[in-house]
Structures are given as structure tokens and as C-alpha cells.
N, C-alpha and C positions, 0 to 999 in steps of 0.2 A: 504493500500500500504506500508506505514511504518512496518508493522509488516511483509510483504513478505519480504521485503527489510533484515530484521535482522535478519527471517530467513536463507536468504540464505546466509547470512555473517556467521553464526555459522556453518552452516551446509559446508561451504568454509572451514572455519576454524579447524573445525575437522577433512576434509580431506586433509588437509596442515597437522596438528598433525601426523596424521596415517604414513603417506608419510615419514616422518621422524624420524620414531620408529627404531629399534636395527633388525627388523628382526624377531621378534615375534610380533604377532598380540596381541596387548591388552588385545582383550576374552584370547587369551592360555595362556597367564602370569597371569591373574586376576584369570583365574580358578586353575591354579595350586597353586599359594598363597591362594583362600579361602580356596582349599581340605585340605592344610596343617594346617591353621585357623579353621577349623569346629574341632578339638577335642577338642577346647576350648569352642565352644558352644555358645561363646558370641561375641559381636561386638567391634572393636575398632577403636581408632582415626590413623590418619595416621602412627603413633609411637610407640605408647605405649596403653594399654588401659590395663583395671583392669585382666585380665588373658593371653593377650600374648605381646608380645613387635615382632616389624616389621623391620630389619636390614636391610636397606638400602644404608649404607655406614659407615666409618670407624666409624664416628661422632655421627652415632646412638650406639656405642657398650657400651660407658662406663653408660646411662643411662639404657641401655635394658639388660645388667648383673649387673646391681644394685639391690637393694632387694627395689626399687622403679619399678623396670619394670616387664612382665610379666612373670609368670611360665615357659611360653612355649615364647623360644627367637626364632622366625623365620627370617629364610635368605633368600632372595630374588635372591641370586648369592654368585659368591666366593669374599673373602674378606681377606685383608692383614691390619698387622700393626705390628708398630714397638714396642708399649705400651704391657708389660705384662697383663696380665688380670682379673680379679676376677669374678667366679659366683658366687656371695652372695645369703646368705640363710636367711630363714623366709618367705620365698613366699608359696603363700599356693595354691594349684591347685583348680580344681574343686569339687573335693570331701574334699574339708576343709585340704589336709595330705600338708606338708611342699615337694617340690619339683622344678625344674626346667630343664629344656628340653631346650638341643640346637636343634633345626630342620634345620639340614643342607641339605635340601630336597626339593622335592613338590611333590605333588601325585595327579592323576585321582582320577575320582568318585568310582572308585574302589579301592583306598586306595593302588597301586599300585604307586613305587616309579618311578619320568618319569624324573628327575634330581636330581644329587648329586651335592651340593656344598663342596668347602675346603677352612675353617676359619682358616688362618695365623699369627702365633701371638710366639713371644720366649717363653712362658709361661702362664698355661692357673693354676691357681689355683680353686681348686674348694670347696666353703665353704656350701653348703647345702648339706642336705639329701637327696637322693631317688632323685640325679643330673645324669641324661644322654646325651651322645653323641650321638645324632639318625642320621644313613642312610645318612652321609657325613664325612668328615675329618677335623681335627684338627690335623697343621701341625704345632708339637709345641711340648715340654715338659709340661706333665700335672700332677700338684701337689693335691693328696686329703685327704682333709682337716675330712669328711664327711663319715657319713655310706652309705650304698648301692647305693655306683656308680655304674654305668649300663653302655652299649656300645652296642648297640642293634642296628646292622646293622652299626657301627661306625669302625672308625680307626683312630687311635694315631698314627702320624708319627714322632714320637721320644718317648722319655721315659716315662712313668709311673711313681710314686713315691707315696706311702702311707705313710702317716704322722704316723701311728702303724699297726701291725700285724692286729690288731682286727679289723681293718677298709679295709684291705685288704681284710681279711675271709668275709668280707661284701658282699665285689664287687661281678657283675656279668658282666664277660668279653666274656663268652662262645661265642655271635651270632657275636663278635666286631674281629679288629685285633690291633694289638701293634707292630709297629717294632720294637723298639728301648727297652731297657732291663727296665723290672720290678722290681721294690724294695721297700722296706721299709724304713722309712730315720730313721737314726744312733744314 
């Protein structure tokens, strides 16, 4: 009897939880975060884990662009702040190369993008290698530090700025957009 008893209290209980969710069912948010999660291949803890780091809010950003967080920084929604920002480098993906990936996104089982996020920030510095702005917005002036930035389905809604010419000829901007003007700093 005891044990119907607690069942039915949990089972109460999760449907108190559900009842006051955002408006997305659990399954649709949890699947759209794993699709984005699965090109890392591996499991993590609520935050952070050895290949992607999980943004949640403001508070998750300075450890999950750290070169303590994962390759691949996933967004869960859009996100603002007032703190400038650094992607540090040394993180290594899954194939051992040095990189990191904002995923400002989530996709189906068919890798099909089903939400764009936009990460707000006065300034996004970026110090690794082979660092992209994937399939969401970065509403910000973004400084690179780094060879082969990428923007692959991305957009910069302010300025560009490469730290040299050579880091420029790097980039790959072609699939992304940039409102605001391109340059090399002085």
C-alpha cells in the first residue's frame, strides 16, 4: 500500500511539473537539445561535460567559453548580457583538432535546423582555431583572434574585426551574414 501511495504522489507530481512548463512539452525540448548534442557523441552532466558545455543562462557562459568547457557550447534559447566575452582556445573536438562551436540552434532527427537562437553580448572575442558561429546570431561586435573562423548558417549583427590580414584570408564567411563592416584592426 505504501508503495501505491508514492507512486501516485510522483506520478501527481510530474503532472503538477508538466502543467507548468513554458509551452513546450519536455520530449520536444529534450529532443531538440540531444539532436544538437549527438555531434559530440558523448554524454554530459547538466553543464558542462568533456566535449560540449549546455547554456542555460547568463551564468552558464563564462565557464562554457572557457577553455575548461566544451568544444561544442550549446544554447538552449536566446541569451543576453552585458559582460564582453571570450571563446578560448585549446579545446580539442572529437577528432583530437583544436576547435569550438557556438550552437545557437536545435535540430530534428534529420539534422534539420527547427530553432534559431540570438547570443547578446557588446563583444564576442574569439581566441581558438577552427571557432564557429553555427545556424543562430551573435548580436555583438566580434573580434578574431584565431585562424579559420567559420559562420556556417550564422550572422554577426554588428562588426567583424581580424586581428591580421592572414587571419582574415583564413575565414570562411561565404554560408554566414555580417551586417555591420569588416576589417582588419590597425
Amino acid at each position: 500500500m505504501i508503495k501505491w501511495n508514492k507512486l501516485a504522489l510522483i506520478t501527481a507530481s510530474m503532472g503538477l511539473l508538466a502543467a507548468c512548463g513554458n509551452g513546450d512539452s519536455e520530449e520536444d525540448t529534450t529532443e531538440d537539445t540531444e539532436q544538437v548534442a549527438e555531434e559530440s557523441n558523448e554524454e554530459s552532466d547538466a553543464t558542462t561535460g568533456a566535449t560540449q558545455s549546455i547554456i542555460a543562462s547568463a551564468d552558464d557562459l563564462e565557464k562554457g567559453m572557457s577553455s575548461e568547457g566544451g568544444w561544442i557550447v550549446i544554447f538552449e534559447g536566446d541569451l543576453e548580457t552585458d559582460q564582453d566575452l571570450t571563446l578560448e582556445g585549446g579545446v580539442e573536438n572529437n577528432d583530437g583538432e583544436i576547435a569550438r562551436k557556438l550552437a545557437l540552434y536545435t535540430q530534428d532527427d534529420d539534422r534539420n535546423v527547427t530553432k534559431r537562437y540570438t547570443l547578446t553580448a557588446p563583444m564576442l572575442t574569439v581566441e581558438s582555431e577552427n571557432a564557429r558561429i553555427q545556424n543562430g546570431t551573435f548580436k555583438g561586435d566580434v573580434h578574431v583572434n584565431a585562424n579559420n573562423f567559420q559562420l556556417p548558417g550564422g550572422t554577426i549583427d554588428g562588426d567583424l574585426t581580424f586581428a591580421s590580414e592572414e587571419l582574415q584570408e583564413s575565414a570562411q564567411l561565404e554560408e554566414g551574414e555580417i551586417t555591420g563592416e569588416i576589417s582588419v584592426e590597425e
